[in-house]
Residue frames as qw, qx, qy, qz and C-alpha x, y, z in Angstrom:
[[0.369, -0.552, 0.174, 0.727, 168.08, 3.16, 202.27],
 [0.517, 0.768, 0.333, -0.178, 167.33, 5.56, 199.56],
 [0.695, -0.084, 0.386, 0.601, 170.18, 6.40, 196.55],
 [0.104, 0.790, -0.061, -0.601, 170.57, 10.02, 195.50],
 [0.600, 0.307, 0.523, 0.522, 170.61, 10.66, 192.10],
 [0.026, -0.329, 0.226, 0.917, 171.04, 13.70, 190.05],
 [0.595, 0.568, 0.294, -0.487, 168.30, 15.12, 187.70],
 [0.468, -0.208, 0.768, 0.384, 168.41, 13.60, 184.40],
 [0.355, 0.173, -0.358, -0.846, 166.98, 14.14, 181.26],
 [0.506, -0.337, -0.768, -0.201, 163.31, 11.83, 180.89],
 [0.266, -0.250, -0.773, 0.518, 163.10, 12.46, 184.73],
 [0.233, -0.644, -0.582, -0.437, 158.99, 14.00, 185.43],
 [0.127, 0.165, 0.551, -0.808, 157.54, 16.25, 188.14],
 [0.128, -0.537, -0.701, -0.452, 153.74, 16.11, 188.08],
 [0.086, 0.188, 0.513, -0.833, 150.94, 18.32, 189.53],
 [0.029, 0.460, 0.704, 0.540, 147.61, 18.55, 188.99],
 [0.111, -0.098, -0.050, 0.988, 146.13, 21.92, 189.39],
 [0.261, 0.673, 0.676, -0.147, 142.30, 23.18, 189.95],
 [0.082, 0.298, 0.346, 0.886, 141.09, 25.63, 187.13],
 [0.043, 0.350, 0.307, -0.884, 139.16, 28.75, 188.26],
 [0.454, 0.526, 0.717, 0.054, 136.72, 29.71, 187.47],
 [0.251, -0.812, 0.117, 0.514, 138.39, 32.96, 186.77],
 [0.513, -0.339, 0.639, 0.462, 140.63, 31.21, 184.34],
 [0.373, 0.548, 0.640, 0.388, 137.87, 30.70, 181.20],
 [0.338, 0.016, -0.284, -0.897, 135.91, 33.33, 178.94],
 [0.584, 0.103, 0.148, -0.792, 132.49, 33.53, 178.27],
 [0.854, 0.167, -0.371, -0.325, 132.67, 30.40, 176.27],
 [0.724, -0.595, 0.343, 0.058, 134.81, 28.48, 179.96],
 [0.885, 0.290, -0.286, 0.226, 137.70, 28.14, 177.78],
 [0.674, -0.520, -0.051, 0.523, 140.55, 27.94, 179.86],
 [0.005, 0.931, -0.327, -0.160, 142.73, 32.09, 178.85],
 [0.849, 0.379, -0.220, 0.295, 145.34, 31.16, 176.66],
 [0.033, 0.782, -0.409, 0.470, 147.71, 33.48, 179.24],
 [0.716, -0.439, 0.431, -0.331, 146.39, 31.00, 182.33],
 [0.946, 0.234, -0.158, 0.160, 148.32, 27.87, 180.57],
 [0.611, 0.402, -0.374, 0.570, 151.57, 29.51, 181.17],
 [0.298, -0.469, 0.492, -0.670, 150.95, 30.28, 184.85],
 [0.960, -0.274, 0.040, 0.050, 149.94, 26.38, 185.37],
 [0.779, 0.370, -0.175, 0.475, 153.35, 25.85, 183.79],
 [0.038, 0.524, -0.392, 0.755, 154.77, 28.59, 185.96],
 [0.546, -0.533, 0.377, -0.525, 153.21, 27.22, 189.25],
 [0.993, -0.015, -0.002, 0.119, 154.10, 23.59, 188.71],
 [0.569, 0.574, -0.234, 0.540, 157.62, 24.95, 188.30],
 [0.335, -0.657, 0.256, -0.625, 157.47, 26.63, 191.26],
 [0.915, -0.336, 0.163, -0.150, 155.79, 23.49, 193.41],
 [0.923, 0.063, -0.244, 0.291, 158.56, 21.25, 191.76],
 [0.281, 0.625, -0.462, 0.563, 161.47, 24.33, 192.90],
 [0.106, -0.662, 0.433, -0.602, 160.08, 24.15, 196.20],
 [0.991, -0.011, -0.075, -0.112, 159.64, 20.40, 196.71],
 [0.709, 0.484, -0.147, 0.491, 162.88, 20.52, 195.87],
 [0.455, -0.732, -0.161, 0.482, 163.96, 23.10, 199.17],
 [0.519, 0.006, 0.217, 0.827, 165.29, 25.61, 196.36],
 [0.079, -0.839, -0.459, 0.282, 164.53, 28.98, 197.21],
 [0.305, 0.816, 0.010, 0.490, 165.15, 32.42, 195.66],
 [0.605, -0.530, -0.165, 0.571, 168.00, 33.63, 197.64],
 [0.061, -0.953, 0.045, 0.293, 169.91, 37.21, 197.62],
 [0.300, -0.560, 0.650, 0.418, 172.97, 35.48, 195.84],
 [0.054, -0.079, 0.885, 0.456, 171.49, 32.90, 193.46],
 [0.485, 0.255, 0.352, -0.759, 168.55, 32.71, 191.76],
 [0.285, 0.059, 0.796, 0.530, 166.54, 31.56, 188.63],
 [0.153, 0.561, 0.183, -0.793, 165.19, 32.77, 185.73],
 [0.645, 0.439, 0.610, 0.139, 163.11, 31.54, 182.48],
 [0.201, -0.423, 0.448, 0.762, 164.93, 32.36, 179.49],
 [0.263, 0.103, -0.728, -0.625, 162.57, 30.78, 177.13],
 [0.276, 0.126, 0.788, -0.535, 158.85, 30.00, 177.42],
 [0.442, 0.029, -0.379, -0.812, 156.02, 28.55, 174.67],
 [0.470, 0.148, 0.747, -0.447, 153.12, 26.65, 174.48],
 [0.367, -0.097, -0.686, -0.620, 151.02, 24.92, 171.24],
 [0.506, 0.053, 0.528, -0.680, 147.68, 24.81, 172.28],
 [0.109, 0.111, -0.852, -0.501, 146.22, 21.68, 170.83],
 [0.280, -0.539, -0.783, -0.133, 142.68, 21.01, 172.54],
 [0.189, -0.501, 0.267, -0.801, 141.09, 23.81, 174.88],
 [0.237, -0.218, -0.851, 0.415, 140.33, 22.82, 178.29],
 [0.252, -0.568, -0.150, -0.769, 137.22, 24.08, 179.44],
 [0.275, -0.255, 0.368, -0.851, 135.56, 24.90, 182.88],
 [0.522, -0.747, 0.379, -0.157, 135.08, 23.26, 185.03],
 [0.806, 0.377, -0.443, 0.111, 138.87, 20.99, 184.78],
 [0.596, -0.716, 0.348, 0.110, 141.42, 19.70, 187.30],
 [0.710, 0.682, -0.174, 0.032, 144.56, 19.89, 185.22],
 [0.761, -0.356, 0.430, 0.330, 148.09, 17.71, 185.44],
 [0.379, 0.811, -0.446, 0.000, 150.75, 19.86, 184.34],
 [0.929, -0.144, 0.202, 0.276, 153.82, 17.24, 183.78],
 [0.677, 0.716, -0.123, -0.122, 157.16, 18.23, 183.62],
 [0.932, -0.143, 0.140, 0.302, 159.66, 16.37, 181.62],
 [0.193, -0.772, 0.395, 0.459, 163.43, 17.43, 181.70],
 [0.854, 0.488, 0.110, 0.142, 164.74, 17.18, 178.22],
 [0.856, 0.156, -0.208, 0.447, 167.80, 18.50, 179.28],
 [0.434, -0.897, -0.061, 0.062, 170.11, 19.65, 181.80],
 [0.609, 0.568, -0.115, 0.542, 173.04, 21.63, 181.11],
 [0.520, 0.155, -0.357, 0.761, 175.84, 23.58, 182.77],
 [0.270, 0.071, 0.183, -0.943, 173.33, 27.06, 184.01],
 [0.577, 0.114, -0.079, -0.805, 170.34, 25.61, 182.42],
 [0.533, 0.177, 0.743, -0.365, 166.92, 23.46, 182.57],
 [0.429, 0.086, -0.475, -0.764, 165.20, 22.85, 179.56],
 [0.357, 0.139, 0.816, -0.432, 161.81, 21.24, 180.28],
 [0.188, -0.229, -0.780, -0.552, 158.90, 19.85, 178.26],
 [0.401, 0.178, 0.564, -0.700, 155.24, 21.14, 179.90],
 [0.218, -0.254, -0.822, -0.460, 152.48, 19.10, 178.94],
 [0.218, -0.032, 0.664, -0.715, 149.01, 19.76, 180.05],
 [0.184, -0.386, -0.861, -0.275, 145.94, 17.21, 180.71],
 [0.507, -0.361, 0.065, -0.780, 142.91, 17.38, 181.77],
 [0.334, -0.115, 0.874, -0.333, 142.62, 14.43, 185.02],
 [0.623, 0.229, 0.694, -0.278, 139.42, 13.16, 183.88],
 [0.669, 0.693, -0.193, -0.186, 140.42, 13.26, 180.10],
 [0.254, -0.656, 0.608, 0.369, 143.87, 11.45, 180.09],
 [0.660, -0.124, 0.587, 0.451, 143.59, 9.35, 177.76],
 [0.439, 0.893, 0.101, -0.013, 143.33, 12.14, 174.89],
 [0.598, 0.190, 0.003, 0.779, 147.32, 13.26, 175.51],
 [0.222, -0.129, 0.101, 0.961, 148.41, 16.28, 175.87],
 [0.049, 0.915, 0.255, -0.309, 145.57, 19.94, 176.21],
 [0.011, 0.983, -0.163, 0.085, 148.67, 21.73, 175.47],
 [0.893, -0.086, 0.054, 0.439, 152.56, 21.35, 174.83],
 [0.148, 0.972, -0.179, 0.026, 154.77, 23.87, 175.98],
 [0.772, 0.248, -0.270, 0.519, 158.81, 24.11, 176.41],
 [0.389, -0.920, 0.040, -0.037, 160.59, 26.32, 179.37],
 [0.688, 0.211, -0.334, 0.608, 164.20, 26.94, 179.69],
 [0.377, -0.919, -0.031, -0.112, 165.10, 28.14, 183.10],
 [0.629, 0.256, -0.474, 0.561, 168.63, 28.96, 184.01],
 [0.698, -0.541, -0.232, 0.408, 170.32, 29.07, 187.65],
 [0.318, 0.762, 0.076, 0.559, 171.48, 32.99, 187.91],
 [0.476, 0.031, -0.209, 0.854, 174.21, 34.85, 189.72],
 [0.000, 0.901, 0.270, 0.339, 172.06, 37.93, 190.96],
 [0.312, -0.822, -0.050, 0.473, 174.84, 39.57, 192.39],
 [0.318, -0.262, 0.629, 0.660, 176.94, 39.56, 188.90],
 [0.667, 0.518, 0.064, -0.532, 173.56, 39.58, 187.07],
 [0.632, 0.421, -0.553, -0.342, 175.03, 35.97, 185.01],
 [0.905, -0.019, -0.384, -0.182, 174.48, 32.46, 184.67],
 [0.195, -0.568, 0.746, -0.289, 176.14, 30.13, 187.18],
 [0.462, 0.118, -0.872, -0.113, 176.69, 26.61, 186.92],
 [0.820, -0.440, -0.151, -0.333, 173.56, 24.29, 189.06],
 [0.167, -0.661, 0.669, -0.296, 175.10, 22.86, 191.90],
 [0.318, 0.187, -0.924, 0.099, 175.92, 19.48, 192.73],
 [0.049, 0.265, 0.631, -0.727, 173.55, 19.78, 195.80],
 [0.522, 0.379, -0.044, -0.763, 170.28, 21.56, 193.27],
 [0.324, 0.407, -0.786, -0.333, 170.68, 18.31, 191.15],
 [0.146, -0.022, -0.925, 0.351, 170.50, 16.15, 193.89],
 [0.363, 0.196, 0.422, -0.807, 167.50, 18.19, 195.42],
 [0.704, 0.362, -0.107, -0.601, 165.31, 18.04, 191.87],
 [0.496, 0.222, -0.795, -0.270, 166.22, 14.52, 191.14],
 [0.108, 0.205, 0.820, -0.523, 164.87, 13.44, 195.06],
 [0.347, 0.307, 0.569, -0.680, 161.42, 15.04, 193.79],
 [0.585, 0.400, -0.210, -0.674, 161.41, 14.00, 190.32],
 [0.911, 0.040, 0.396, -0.111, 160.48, 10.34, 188.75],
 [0.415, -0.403, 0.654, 0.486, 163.15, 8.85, 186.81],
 [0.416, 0.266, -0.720, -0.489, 162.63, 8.22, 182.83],
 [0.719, -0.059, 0.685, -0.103, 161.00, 5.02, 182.53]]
């Protein structure tokens, strides 16, 4: 029997994500633009892992989005975007993105970025508190803190 829990701050979603070959320049670094679309499609996988869909009443929407780019990944990479919730608040997500390269982990961190998504009223066009029920959902598909 399995024990719901609510998302917590430490708690991880992982994915790991083929680069394109699309994705590099002339010299296969990975586009500094194509970091924040892993980060934006690992977000995504974890929303819909999670069974939380854009609806006509409630959405969500990234208020805040960087990235330090500490190593370049190059062509050809399969890349594990990890992210960890540093904290979850009344409307809003705040998430650490980290990205490796699979057959490089033990370097750390390609790339450390930061994402704040809040949970958004789109018929009022403002914030609305995460439900009790969204919580539940993204804590079923993320790993706890260890």
């Amino acid at each position: 029997m399995s024990v719901s829990r609510s998302l917590s701050a430490g708690d991880v979603f992982e994915v790991d994500l083929p680069m394109r070959w699309a994705d590099a320049d002339m010299l296969r670094h990975m586009n500094n633009t194509v970091y924040f679309r892993f980060m934006e499609e690992a977000r995504i996988q974890m929303l819909a892992a999670a069974g939380l869909k854009a609806a006509d009443d409630v959405g969500n929407v990234v208020v805040h989005c960087s990235c330090d780019f500490l190593r370049a990944i190059t062509y050809p990479a399969r890349v594990r975007v990890r992210l960890i919730v540093e904290k979850v608040g009344r409307t809003s997500l705040t998430q650490i993105n980290e990205l490796y390269v699979v057959d490089d982990l033990t370097f750390g961190p390609y790339a450390r970025g930061k994402t704040v998504l809040v949970s958004m009223d789109n018929v009022n066009h403002c914030p609305t508190p995460w439900t009790k029920e969204a919580l539940l959902a993204l804590g079923a598909v993320c790993s706890p803190s260890t």
